[in-house]
C-alpha positions as CSV (number, residue, x, y, z in Angstrom):
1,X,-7.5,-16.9,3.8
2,X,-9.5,-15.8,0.6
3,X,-10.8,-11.9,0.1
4,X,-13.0,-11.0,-1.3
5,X,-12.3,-7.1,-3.5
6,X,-15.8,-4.8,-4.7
7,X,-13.5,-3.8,-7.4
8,X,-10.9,-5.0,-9.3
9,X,-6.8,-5.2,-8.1
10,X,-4.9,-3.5,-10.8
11,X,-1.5,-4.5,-9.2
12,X,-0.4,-6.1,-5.7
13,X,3.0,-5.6,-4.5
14,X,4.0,-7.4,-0.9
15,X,6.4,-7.2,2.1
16,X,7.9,-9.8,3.7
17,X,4.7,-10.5,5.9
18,X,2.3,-7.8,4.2
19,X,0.3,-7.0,1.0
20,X,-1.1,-4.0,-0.5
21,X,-3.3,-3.7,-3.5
22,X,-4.4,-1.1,-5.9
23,X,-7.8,-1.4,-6.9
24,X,-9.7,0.2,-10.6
25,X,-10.4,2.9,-8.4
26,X,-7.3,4.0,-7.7
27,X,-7.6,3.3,-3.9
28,X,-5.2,0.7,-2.1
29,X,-6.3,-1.8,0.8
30,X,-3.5,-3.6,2.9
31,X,-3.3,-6.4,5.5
32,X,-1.0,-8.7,7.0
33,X,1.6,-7.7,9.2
34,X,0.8,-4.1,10.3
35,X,4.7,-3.0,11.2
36,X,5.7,-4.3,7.4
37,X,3.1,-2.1,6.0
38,X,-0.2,-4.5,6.2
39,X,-2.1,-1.5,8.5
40,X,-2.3,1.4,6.1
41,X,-5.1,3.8,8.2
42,X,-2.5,7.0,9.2
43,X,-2.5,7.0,5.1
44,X,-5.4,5.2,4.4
45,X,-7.0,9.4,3.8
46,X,-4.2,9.7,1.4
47,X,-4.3,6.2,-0.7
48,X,-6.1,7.8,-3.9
49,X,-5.4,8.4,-7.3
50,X,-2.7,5.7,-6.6
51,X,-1.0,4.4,-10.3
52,X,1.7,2.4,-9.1
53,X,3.0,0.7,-5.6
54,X,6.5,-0.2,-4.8
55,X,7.8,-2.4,-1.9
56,X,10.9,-3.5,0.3
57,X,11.3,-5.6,2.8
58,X,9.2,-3.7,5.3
59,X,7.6,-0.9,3.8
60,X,5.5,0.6,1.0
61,X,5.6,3.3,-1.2
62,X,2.6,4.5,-3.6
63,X,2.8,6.9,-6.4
64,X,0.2,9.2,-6.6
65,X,-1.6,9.9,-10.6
66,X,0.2,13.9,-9.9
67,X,3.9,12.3,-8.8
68,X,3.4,12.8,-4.8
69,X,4.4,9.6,-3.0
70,X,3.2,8.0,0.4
71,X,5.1,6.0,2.6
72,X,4.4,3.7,5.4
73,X,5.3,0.5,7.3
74,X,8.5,0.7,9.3
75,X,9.6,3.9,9.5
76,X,13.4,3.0,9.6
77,X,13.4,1.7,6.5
78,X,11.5,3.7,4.4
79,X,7.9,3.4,5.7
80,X,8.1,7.3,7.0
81,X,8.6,9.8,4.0
């Protein structure tokens, strides 16, 4: 499976079955497995002035350029904050 990004990825973090990336605009696009995190759309409105994205096994955090985070994948394990 190849994608293809309009901008550059700044930093990819993964789940155990899902990816998200940050891109130079400071947005983030995910896929794979959407309960580990890989369907990002309840947040997707959220996902900007993202500097740095953190992962566990099912779930993903992002860390917003003013210190706010956002959270999803499963939300028993972190994906709901």
């Amino acid at each position: 499976v190849a994608f293809h990004f309009e901008a550059q990825v700044v930093c990819l973090c993964a789940t155990e079955s899902a990816f998200a990336a940050v891109k130079e605009g400071r947005t983030v696009i995910t896929w794979g497995n959407s309960a580990n995190g890989g369907d990002s759309d309840s947040v997707k409105h959220r996902l900007t002035d993202v500097r740095q994205v953190f992962s566990n096994k099912v779930a993903f955090t992002a860390v917003k350029g003013d210190g706010r985070i956002i959270c999803w994948g499963d939300a028993e394990c972190g994906g709901d904050c």
